[in-house]
C-alpha positions in Angstrom: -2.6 -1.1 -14.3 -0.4 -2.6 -11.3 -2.0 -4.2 -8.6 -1.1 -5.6 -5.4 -2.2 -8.8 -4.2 -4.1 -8.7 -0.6 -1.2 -8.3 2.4 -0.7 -10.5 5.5 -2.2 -10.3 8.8 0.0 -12.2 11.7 -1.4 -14.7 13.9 -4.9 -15.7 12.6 -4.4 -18.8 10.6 -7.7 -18.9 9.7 -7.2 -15.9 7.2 -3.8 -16.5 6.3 -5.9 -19.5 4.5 -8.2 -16.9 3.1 -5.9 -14.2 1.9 -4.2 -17.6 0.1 -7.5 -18.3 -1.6 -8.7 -15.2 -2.7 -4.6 -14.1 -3.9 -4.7 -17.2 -6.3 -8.2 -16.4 -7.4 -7.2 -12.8 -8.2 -3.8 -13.8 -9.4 -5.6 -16.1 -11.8 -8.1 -13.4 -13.1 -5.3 -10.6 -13.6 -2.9 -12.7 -15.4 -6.0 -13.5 -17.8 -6.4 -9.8 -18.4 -3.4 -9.0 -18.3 -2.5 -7.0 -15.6 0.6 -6.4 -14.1 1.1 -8.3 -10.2 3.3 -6.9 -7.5 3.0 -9.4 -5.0 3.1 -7.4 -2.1 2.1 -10.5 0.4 4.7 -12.9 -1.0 7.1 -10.1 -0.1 6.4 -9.9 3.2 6.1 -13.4 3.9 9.2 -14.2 2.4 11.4 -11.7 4.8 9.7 -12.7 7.7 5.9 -11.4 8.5 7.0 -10.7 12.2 10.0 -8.2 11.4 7.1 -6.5 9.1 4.3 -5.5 11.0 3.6 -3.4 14.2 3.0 -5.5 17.2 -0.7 -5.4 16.6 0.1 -8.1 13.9 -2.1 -5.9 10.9 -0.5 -2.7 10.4 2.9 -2.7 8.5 5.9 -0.8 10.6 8.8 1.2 9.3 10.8 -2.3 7.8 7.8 -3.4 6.2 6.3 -0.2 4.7 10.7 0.4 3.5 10.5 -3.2 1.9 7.0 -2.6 0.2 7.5 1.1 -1.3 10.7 -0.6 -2.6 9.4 -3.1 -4.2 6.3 -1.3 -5.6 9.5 1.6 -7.1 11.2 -1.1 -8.3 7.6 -2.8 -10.2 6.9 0.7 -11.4 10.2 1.3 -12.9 10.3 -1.8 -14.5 7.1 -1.6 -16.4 7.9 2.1 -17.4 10.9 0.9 -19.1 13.2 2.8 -16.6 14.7 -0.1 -14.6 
């Protein structure tokens, strides 16, 4: 199973603070189990959440959503032994 961690939302630092919380709590319970992370949110906040998302600040635009499926092909490929 692959699994992506919860994805950012611009502007309310309020849940930035949540979405940190719960991704380490489910970060810590899948790496217990054993599953597979692709951590989507990390990817986005590492290229800069504002060239990401629509101006509405929640809903990922064409960079974004071109970064993630990227990144999830790339995961995929790796764990199937391709990449």
């Amino acid at each position: 199973m692959i699994t992506a961690e919860i994805s950012a939302v611009k502007g309310f630092d309020r849940h930035i603070k949540d979405v940190d919380s719960y991704n380490k709590v489910a970060s810590a319970i899948m790496k217990n189990s054993g599953i597979i992370i692709d951590d989507l949110y990390s990817v986005i906040m590492n290229d800069k959440i504002e060239n990401c998302l629509m101006n509405d600040g929640v809903h990922i635009n064409e960079h974004g959503n071109e970064l993630l499926s990227k990144t999830i092909s790339d995961c995929i490929l790796k764990e199937l032994g391709i990449a």
